[in-house]
C-alpha positions as CSV (number, residue, x, y, z in Angstrom):
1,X,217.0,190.3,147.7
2,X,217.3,190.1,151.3
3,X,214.6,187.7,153.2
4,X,213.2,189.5,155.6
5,X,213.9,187.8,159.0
6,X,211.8,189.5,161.5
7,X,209.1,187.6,163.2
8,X,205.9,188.5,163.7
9,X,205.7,190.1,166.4
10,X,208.6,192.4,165.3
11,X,207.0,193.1,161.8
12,X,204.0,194.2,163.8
13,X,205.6,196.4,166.3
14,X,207.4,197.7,163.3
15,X,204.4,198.5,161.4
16,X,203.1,200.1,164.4
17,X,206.3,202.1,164.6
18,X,205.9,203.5,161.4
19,X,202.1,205.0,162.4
20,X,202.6,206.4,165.2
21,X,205.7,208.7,163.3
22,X,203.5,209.2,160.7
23,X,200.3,210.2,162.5
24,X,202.8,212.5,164.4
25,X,203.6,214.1,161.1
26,X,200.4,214.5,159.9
27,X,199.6,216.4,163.3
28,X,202.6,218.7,162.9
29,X,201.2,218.9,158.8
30,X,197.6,219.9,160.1
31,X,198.9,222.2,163.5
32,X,200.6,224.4,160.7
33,X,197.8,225.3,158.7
34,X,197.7,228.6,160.8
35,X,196.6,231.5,158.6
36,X,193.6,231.2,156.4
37,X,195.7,231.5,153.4
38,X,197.6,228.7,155.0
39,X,194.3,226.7,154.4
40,X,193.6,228.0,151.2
41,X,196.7,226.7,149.7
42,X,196.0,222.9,151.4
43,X,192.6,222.7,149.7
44,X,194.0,224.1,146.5
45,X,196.6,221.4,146.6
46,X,194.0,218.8,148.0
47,X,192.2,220.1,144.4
48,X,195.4,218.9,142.4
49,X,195.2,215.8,143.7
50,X,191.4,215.3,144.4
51,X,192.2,210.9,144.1
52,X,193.7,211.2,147.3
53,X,192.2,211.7,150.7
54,X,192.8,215.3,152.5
55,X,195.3,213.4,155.2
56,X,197.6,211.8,152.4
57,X,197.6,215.0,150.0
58,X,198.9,217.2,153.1
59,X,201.4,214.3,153.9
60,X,202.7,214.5,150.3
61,X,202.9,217.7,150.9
62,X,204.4,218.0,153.6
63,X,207.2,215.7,152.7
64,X,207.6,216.9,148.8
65,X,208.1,220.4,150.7
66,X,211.2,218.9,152.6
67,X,212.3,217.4,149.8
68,X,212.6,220.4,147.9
69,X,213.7,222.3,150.6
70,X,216.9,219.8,150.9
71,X,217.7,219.5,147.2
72,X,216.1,216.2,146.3
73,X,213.5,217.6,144.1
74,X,213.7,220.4,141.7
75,X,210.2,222.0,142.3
76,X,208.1,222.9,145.3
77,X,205.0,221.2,144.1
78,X,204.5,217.3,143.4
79,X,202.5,217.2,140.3
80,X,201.8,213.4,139.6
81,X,202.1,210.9,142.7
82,X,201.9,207.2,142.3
83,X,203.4,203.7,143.8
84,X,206.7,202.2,142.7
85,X,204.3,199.2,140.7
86,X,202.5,201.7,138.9
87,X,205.5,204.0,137.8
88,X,207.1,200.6,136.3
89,X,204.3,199.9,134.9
90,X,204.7,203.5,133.3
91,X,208.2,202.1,131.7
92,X,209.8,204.8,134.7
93,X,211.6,203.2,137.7
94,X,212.7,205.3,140.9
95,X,215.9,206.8,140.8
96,X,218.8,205.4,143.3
97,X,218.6,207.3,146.8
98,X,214.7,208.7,146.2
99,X,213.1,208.1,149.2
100,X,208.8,207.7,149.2
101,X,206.5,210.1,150.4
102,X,204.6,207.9,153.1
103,X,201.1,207.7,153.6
104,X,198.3,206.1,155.1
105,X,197.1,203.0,152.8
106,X,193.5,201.0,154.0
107,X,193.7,197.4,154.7
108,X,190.8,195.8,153.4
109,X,189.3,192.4,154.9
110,X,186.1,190.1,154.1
111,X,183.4,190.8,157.6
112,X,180.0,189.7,158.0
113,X,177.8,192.4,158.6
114,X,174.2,192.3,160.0
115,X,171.3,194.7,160.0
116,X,172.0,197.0,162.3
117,X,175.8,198.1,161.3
118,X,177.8,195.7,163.4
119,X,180.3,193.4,161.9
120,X,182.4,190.6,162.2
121,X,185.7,189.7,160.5
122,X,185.4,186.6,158.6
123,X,188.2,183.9,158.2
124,X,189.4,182.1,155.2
125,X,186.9,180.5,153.4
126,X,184.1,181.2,156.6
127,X,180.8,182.1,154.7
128,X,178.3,184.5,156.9
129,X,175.3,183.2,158.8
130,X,171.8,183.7,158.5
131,X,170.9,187.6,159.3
132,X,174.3,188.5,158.4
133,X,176.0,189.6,155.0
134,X,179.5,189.0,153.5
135,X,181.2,192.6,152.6
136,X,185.0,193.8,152.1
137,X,185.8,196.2,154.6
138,X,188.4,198.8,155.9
139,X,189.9,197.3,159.1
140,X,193.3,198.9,159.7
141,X,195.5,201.2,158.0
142,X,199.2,200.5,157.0
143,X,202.3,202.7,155.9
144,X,202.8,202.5,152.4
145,X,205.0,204.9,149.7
146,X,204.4,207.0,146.6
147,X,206.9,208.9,144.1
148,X,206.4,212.0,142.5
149,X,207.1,211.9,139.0
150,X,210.4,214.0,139.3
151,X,212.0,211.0,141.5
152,X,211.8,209.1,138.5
153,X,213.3,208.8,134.9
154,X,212.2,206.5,132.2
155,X,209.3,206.8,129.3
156,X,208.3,210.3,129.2
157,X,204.6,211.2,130.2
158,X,201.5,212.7,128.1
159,X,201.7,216.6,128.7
160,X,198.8,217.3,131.0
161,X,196.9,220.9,129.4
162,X,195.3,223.0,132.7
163,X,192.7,225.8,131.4
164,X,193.5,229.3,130.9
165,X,191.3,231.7,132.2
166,X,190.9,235.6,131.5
167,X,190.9,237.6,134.8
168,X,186.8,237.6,135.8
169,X,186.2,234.8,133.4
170,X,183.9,231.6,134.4
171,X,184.6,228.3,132.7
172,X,182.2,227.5,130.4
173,X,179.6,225.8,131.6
174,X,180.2,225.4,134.9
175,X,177.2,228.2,135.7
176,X,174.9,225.9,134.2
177,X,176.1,222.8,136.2
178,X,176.3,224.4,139.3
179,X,172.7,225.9,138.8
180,X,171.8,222.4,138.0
181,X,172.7,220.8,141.5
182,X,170.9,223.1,143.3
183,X,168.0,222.7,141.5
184,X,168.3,219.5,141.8
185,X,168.7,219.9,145.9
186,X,164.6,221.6,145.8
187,X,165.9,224.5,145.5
188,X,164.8,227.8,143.2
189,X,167.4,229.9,142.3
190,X,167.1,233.6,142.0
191,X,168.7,236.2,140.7
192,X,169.4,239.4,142.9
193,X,170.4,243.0,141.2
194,X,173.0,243.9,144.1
195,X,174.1,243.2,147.6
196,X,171.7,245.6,149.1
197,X,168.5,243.7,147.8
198,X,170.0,240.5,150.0
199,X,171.2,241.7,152.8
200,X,175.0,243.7,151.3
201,X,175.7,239.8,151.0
202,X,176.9,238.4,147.3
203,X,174.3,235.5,147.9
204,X,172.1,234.2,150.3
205,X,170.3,230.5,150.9
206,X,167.3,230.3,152.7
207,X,166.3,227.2,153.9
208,X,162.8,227.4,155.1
209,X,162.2,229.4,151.6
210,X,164.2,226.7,149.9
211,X,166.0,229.6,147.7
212,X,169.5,230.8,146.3
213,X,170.0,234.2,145.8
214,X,173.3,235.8,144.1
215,X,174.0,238.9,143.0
216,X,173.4,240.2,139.1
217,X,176.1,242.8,139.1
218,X,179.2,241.0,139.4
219,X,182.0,239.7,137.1
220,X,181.1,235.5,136.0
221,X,184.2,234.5,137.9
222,X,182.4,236.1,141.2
223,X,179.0,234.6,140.5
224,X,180.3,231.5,139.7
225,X,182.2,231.6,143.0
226,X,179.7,232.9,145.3
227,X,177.0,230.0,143.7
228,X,179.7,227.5,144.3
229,X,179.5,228.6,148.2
230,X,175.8,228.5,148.4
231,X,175.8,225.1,146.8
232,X,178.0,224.0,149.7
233,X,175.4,225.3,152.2
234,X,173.0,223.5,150.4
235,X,174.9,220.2,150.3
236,X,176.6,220.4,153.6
237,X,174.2,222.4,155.8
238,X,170.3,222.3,157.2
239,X,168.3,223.0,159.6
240,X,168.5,219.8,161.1
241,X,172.3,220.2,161.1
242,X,173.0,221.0,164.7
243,X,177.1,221.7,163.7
244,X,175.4,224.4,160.7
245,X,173.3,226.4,163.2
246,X,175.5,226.2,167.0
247,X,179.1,226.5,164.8
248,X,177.9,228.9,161.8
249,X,181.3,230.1,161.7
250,X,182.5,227.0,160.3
251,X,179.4,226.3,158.1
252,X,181.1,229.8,156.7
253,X,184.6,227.9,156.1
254,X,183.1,224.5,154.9
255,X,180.7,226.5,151.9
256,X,184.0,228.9,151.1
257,X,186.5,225.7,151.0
258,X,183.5,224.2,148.9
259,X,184.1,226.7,146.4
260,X,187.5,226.8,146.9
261,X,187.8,223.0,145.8
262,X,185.4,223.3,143.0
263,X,187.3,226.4,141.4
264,X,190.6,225.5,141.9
265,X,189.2,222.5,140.2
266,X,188.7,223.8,137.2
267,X,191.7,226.3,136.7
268,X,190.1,229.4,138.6
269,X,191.8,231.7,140.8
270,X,191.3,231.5,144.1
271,X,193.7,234.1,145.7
272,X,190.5,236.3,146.2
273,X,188.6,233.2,148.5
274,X,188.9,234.6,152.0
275,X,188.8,231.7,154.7
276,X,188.9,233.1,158.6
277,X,191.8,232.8,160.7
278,X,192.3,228.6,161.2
279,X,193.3,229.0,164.6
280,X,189.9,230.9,165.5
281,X,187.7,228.7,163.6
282,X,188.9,225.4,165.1
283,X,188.7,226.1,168.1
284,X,185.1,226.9,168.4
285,X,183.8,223.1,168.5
286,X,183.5,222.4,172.6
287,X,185.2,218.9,173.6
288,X,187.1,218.8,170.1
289,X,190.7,219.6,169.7
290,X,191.7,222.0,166.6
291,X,193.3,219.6,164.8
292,X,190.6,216.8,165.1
293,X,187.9,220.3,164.3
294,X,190.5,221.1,161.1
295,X,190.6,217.1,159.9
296,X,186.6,216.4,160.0
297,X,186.0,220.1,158.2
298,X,188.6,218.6,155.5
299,X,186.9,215.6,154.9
300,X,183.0,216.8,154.7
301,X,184.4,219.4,152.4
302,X,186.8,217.1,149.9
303,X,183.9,214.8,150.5
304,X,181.0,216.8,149.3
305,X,183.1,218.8,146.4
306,X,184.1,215.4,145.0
307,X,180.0,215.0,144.4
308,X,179.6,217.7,143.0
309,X,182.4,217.5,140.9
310,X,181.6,214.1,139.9
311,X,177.7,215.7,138.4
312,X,179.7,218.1,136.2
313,X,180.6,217.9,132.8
314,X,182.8,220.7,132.8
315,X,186.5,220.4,131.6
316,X,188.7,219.7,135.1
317,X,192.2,220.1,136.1
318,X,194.1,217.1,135.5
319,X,194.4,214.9,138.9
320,X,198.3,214.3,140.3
321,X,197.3,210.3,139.2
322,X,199.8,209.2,136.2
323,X,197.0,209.2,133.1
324,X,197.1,205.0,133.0
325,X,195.6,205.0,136.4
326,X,193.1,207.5,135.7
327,X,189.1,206.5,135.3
328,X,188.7,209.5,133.6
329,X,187.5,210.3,130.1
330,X,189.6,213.0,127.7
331,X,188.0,216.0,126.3
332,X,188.8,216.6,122.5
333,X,189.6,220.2,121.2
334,X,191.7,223.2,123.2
335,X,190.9,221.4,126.5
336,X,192.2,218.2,124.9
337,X,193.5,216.2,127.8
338,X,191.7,217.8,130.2
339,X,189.8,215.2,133.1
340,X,186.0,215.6,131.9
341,X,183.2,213.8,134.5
342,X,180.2,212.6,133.4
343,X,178.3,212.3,136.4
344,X,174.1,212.5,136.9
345,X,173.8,216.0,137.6
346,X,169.8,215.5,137.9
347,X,170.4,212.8,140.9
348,X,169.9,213.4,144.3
349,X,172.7,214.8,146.1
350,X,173.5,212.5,149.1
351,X,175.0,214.6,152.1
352,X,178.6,213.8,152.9
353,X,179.4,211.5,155.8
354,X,181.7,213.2,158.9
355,X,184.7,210.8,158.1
356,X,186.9,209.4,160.8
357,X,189.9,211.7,161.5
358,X,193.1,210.2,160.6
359,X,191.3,207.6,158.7
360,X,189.4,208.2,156.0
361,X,188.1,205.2,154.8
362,X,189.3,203.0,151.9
363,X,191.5,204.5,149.2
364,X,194.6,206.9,149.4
């Protein structure tokens, strides 16, 4: 192995190098989600791989896409994603000219923080003073690589079972769970016997009543869906939500990419979810640019769907992580394999935070 002779200075520079072309790429990634089916495809894929944050699941992507499109990979879609460590410690090593997908990894470090949000980084063996408390922290980001599973050859993986669902079918229980949440949110939930009684909508919340209506008449797939989108209003929208009430045409896009996320999830299809032009949307938010509008509507939404997720006990989608680094329990029977959570569906349901564009906080 080559020692690596660069000093610091250089490996810094370097590093910095390497983020700046890759927060360029993750621009160009986000400027191209044009259409709204554009943007249903990126949240179905961000649903696939629901581990990762919305900025490194478009990078993969992204660069999986190019991949394909030169040869180097036999399909269009990456299906399980990990780091060279983990696929050797999977008994599979990287084959010979594969080149990572890059993405953006946290850099943790030991800060003293105090009582009113500020910190301090803390040095080697420095403890914290009075009024202050030692915590690990996100401080920087670095470039670091990941492998789809088809850049690889060695011990074969588990088969990884997805649920089948008839056309206008609901998964079993997921109704229930959904129902559950909001419930849980103070909210009564209603039954309505067509769109006329609620305003020709499929479903309506009402926050000063505190209720969720949704139509009686439609297939279980559609119900599901449309309670899945009022559930997003409920987690990611109030009256004291000055974005929900100025901007309500994207509190329409976060509760419908709420849905999305949660269906696609859990097998559904979501070829009927209608998102707006991306192009009109993002560029409603005064003082914001479209991407940065595009980035922070990812996040709350990947955000709050990953809670509500996590409440459900409901057969999932396997996640693109190999199965030795998943946290995840296995469900016995036809949906054997399947990622099951078991989550407190009865506890509050803590609204999601905006998120930093470009940096999502720890994790990849």
């Amino acid at each position: 192995m080559r020692n690596d002779t660069r000093s610091l200075e250089q490996k810094i520079a370097d590093r910095e190098t390497k983020l700046d072309a890759l927060r360029e790429q993750l621009t160009s990634a986000v400027e191209q989600l044009v259409t709204g089916d554009d943007w249903r495809r990126a949240i179905e894929f961000a649903a696939r791989f629901r581990s990762r944050l919305f900025n490194n699941s478009l990078l993969i992507w992204a660069q999986h896409a190019a991949a394909h499109e030169t040869g180097r990979v036999p399909d269009p879609y990456p299906t399980r994603v990990a780091g060279f460590k983990q696929w050797k410690a999977l008994g599979r090593s990287v084959d010979k000219g594969q080149a990572g997908y890059q993405i953006l990894a946290p850099v943790t470090a030991r800060v003293a923080v105090t009582e009113d949000g500020s910190w301090r980084r803390l040095s080697k063996g420095e403890k914290p003073e009075p009024g202050e408390t030692a915590k690990n922290r996100m401080v920087q980001v670095r470039p670091a690589y990941v492998w789809d599973v088809s850049q690889t050859s060695g011990e074969p993986l588990p088969a990884q079972p997805a649920p089948t669902l008839l056309q206008g079918e609901a998964p079993s229980g997921l109704w229930d769970g959904l129902a559950l949440q909001v419930r849980a949110a103070g909210f009564t939930l209603h039954e309505a016997p067509d769109a006329a009684s609620i305003g020709s909508a499929n479903g309506v919340t009402h926050w000063l009543k505190r209720t969720v209506h949704v139509r009686a008449d439609m297939d279980p797939a559609a119900r599901v869906k449309t309670l899945a989108h009022e559930l997003g209003h409920v987690i990611l929208h109030d009256r004291d939500n000055d974005d929900a009430v100025v901007h309500r045409g994207i509190a329409e896009v976060e509760a419908e990419s709420f849905a999305l996320m949660v269906a696609a999830s859990h097998g559904m299809n979501t070829e009927q979810y209608t998102v707006p032009y991306v192009a009109t949307w993002a560029s409603r938010v005064p003082g914001q640019d479209p991407v940065t509008t595009i980035q922070k509507t990812a996040t709350r939404v990947r955000t709050a769907a990953l809670q509500a997720l996590e409440r459900l006990e409901t057969p999932q989608i396997p996640d693109g992580e190999p199965p030795s680094s998943s946290n995840s329990t296995v469900v016995a029977g036809p949906q054997a394999g399947l990622r099951q959570t078991t989550g407190a569906a009865h506890s509050a349901l803590p609204r999601p935070a905006q998120g930093t564009p470009g940096v999502e906080g720890p994790g990849l």
